[in-house]
C-alpha positions in Angstrom: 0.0 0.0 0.0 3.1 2.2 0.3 3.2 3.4 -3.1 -0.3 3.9 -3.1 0.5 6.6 -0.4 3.3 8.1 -2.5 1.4 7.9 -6.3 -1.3 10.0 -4.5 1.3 12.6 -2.5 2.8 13.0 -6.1 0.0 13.6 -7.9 -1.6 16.4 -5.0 2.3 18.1 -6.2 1.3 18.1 -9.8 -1.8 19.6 -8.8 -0.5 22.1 -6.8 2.3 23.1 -9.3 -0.5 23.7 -12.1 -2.9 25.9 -10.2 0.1 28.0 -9.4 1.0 28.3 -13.1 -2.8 28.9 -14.3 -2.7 31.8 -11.8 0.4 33.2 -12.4 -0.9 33.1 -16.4 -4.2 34.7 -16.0 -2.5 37.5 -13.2 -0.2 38.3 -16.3 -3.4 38.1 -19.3 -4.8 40.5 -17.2 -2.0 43.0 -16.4 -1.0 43.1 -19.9 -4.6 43.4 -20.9 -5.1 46.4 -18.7 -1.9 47.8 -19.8 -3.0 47.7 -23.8 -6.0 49.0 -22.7 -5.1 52.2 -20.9 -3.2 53.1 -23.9 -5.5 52.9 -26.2 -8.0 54.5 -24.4 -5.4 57.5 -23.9 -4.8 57.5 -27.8 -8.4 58.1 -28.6 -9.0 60.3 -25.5 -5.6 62.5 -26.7 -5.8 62.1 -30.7 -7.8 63.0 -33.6 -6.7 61.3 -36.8 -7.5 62.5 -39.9 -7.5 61.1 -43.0 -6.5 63.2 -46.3 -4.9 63.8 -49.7 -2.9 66.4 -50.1 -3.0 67.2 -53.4 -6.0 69.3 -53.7 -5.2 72.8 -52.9 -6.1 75.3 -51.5 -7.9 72.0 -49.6 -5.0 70.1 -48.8 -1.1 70.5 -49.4 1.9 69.9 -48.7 4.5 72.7 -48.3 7.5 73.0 -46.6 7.5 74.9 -43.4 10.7 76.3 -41.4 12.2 72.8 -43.3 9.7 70.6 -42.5 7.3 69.0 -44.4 3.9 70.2 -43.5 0.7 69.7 -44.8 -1.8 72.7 -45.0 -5.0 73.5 -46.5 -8.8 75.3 -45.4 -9.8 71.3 -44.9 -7.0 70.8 -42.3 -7.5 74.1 -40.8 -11.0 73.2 -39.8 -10.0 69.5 -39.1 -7.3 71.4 -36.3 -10.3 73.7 -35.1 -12.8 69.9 -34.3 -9.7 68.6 -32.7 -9.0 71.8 -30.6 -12.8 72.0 -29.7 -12.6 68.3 -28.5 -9.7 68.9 -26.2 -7.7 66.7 -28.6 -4.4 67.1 -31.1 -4.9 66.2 -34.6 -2.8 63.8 -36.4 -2.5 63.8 -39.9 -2.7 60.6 -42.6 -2.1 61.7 -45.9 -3.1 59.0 -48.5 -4.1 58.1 -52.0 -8.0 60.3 -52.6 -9.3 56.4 -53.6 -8.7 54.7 -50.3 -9.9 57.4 -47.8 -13.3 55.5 -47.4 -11.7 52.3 -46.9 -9.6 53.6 -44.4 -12.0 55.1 -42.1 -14.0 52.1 -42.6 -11.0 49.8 -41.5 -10.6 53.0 -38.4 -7.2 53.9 -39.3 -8.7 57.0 -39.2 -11.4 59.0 -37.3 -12.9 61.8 -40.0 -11.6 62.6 -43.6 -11.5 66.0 -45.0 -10.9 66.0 -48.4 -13.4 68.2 -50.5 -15.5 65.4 -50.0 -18.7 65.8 -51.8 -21.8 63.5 -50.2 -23.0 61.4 -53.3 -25.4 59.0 -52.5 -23.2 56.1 -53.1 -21.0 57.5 -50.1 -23.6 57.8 -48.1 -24.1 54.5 -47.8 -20.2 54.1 -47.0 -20.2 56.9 -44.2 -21.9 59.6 -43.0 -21.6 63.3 -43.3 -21.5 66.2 -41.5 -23.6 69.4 -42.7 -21.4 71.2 -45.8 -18.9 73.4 -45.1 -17.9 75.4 -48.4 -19.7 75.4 -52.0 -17.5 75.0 -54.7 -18.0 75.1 -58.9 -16.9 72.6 -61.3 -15.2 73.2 -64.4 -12.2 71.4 -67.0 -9.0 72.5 -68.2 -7.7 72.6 -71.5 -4.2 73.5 -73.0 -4.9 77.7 -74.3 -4.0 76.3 -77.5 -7.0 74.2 -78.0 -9.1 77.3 -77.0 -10.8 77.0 -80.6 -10.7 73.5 -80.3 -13.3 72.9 -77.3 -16.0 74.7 -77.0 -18.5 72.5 -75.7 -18.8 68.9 -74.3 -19.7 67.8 -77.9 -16.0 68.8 -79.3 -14.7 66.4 -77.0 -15.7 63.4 -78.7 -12.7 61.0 -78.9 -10.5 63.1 -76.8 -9.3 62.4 -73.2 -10.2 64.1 -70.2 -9.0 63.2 -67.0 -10.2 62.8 -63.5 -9.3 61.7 -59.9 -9.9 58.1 -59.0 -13.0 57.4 -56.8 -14.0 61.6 -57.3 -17.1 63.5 -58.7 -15.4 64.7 -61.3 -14.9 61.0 -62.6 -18.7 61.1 -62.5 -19.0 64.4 -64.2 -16.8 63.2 -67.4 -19.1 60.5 -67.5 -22.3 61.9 -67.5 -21.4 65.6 -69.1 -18.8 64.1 -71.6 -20.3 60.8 -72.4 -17.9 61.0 -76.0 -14.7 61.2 -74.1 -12.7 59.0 -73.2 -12.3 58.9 -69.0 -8.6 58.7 -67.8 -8.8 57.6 -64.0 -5.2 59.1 -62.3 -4.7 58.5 -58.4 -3.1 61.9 -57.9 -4.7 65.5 -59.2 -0.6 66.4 -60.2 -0.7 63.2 -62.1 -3.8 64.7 -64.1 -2.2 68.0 -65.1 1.3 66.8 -65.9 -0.9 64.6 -68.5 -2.7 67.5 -69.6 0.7 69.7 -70.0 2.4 66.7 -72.1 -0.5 65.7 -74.1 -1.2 63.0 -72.8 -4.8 63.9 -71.8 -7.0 66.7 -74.1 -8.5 68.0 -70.3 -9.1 68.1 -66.6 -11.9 68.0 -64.8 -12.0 69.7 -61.3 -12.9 72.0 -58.9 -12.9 75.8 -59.8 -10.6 77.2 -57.4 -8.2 73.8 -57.5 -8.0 74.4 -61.3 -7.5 78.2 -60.6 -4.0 77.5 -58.3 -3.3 74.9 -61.5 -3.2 77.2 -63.8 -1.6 80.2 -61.9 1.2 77.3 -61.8 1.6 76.0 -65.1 1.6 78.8 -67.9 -0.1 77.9 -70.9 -3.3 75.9 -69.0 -6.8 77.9 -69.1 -10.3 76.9 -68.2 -12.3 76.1 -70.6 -15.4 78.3 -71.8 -17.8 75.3 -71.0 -20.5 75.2 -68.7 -19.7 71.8 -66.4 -22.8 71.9 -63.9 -22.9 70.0 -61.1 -25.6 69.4 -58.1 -23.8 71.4 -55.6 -24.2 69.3 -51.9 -20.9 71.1 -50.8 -17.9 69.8 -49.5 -18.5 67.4 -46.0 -16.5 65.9 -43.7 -17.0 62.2 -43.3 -17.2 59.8 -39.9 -17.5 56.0 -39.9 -21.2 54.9 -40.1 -23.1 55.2 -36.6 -20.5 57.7 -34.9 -23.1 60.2 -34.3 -20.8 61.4 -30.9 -18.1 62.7 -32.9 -20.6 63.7 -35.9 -22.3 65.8 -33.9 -19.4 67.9 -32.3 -17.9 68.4 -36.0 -21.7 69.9 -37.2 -21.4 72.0 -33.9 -17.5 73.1 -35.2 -18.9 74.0 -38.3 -21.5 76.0 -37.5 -19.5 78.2 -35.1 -16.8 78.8 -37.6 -19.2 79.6 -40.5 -21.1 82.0 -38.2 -18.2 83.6 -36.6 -16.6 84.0 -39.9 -13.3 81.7 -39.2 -14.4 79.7 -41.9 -13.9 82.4 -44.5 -10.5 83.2 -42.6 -9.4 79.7 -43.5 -10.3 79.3 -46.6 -8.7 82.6 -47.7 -5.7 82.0 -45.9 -5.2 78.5 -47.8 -5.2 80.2 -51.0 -2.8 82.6 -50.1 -0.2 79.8 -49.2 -1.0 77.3 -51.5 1.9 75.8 -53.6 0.7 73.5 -56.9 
């Protein structure tokens, strides 16, 4: 019966040796748990990331500052204003115009600003705040071909070119159904095209095309009506974030009342480089 007595003492060990382990296991789960936790509730209690592409100015840019690469624009000036009414400091992600939706989906971001125009097809992506600035629509053309296009009908067979995942890719579409749509990721991409003659036009925003030109001698806008529905430019939150929504409709507000908005805007097109 002896080793009856010592099979059982060695097995109450083995017992006693894995409850000590399992608590030692779920004391350090939980530590490390609490410790990924904390920070990410500091990140989202300290940041505000917004999601952008900074090719659109005088919406977004990129210029260099005192050396540094900085991005500037009337979108990222109101973007700073939400964050500073939230008691928070706003990072910036500056990406390709065609995958800002995905990435505030995915909520590698928190809002995008980037003359965002609320078509119905993004609005069942996202949702959108109330609109912020009204902007025309209108193409460029090479002051050469002047005579050449004079209305959307003289564009049959050209090329006219337009952002990726944008209204203006729409616009060509619809108001230029006998062109032929090039889809660039990048607005420089488009006029670089346009310049070499690669691309017969360029479809975009009025004061966007207007810092274009000022830019690149030899580009005008065209004499050609290109109406649009204008909803205005939005900021976009992740479907069902009415919290932050609602603080960005009550930034808005405030700035287009007190007249900050126009501030921004006109101090965007004073430093915007093309």
């Amino acid at each position: 019966m002896k080793w009856k007595k010592w099979l059982a003492l060695l097995m109450a060990a083995v017992m006693t040796l894995s409850m000590a382990a399992c608590t030692k296991d779920a004391g350090s789960a939980g530590s490390a748990g609490t410790e990924g936790g904390s920070n990410e509730s500091s990140g989202e209690k300290d940041t505000l990331v917004l999601g952008t592409s900074a090719d659109f100015a005088p919406y977004e840019y990129h210029k260099m500052i005192d050396g540094k690469d900085t991005i500037l624009g009337f979108d990222v000036a109101l973007a700073r204003q939400i964050a500073e009414d939230m008691g928070k400091e706003l990072v910036i992600k500056d990406m390709e115009f065609g995958n800002l939706i995905t990435e505030l989906n995915n909520g590698t971001v928190d809002l995008l600003a980037a003359g965002l125009s609320p078509t119905e097809e993004r609005k069942q992506q996202v949702d959108f705040s109330e609109p912020y600035y009204f902007g025309e629509q209108s193409i460029i053309i090479r002051e050469e071909d002047a005579d050449k296009y004079k209305s959307a009908d003289d564009f049959e067979g050209a090329s006219i070119a337009a952002q990726v995942n944008s209204i203006q890719e729409g616009i060509v579409k619809e108001q230029f159904p006998k062109a032929n749509l090039v889809s660039l990721p990048k607005l420089p991409d488009e006029i670089m095209s346009l310049t070499t003659g690669k691309v017969d036009g360029v479809v975009v925003e009025v004061a966007v095309a207007e810092g274009f030109i000022a830019q690149n001698p030899g580009l005008m806008i065209a004499d050609i009506e290109v109406p649009y529905d204008a909803t205005g430019s939005c900021i976009a939150v992740k479907k069902g974030n009415t919290e932050l929504l609602e603080q960005i409709n009550k930034t808005i507000a405030e700035v287009k009342e007190n007249g900050k908005m126009d501030e921004f805007i006109k101090e965007a097109g004073a430093q915007a480089e093309y």
